[in-house]
C-alpha positions in Angstrom: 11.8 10.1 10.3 8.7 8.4 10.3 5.9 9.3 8.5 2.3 8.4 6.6 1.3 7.7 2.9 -2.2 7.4 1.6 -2.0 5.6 -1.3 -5.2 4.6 -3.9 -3.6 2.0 -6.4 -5.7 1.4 -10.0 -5.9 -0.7 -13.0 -6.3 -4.1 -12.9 -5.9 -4.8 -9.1 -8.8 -6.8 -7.2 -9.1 -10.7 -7.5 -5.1 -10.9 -8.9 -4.0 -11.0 -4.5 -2.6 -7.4 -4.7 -3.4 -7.0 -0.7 -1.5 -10.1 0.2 1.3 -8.7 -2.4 1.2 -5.0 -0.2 0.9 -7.0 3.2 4.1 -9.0 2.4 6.1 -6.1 0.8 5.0 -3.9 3.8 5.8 -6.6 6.4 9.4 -6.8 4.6 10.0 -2.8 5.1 8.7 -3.0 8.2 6.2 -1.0 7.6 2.5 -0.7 9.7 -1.0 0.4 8.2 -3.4 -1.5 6.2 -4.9 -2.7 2.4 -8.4 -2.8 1.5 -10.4 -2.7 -1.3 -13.0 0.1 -2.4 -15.9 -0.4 -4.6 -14.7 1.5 -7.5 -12.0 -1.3 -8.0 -9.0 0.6 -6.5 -7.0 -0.6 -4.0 -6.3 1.7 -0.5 -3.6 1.4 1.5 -2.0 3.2 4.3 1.3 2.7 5.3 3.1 3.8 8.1 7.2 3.9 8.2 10.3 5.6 7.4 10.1 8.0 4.7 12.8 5.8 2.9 11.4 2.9 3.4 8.0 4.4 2.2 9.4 5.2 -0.9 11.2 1.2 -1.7 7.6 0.3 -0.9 5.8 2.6 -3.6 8.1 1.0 -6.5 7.1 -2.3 -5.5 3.5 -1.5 -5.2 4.3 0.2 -9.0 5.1 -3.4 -9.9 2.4 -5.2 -8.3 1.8 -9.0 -8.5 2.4 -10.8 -11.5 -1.1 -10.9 -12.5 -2.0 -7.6 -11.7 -1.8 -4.1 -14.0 -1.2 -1.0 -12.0 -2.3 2.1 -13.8 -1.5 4.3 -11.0 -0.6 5.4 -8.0 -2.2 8.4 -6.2 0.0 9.4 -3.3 -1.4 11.5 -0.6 1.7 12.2 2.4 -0.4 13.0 5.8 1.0 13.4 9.0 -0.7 10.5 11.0 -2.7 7.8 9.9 -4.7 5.2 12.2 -3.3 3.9 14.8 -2.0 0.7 13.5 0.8 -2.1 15.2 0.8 -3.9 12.2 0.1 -4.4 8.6 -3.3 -5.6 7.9 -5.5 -6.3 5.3 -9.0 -5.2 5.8 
């Protein structure tokens, strides 16, 4: 079943490529949706997928880069996100 995640990522996880680490995870699952950074120094993403698939994704996004430090991972499941063929990063 495909479905949506909203996910805001924090800690230590602008300027260590934690975009390019969700893009190329994401591309991997197959998933669609986007990264982008906010100005409070979180990390947004949306991703798009099998619920299964969804979930692989949110332990690797636990781990994060190796230069990163993910403090945590706020998980919002909505029923559609933006209309999106790909994974981008904004």
């Amino acid at each position: 079943m495909t479905t949506c995640a909203e996910i805001y990522v924090s800690g230590y996880v602008q300027g260590v490529g934690y975009r390019m680490f969700a893009k190329r995870n994401a591309d991997i699952l197959g998933l669609k949706g986007y990264a982008a950074n906010l100005q409070d120094g979180r990390v947004k993403i949306l991703a798009m997928g099998q619920y299964e698939d969804i979930e692989r994704y949110l332990k690797k996004l636990r781990e994060g880069p190796r230069l990163s430090i993910v403090r945590d991972l706020s998980i919002k499941w909505i029923e559609q996100g933006a209309d999106c063929n790909q994974f981008i990063i904004r």
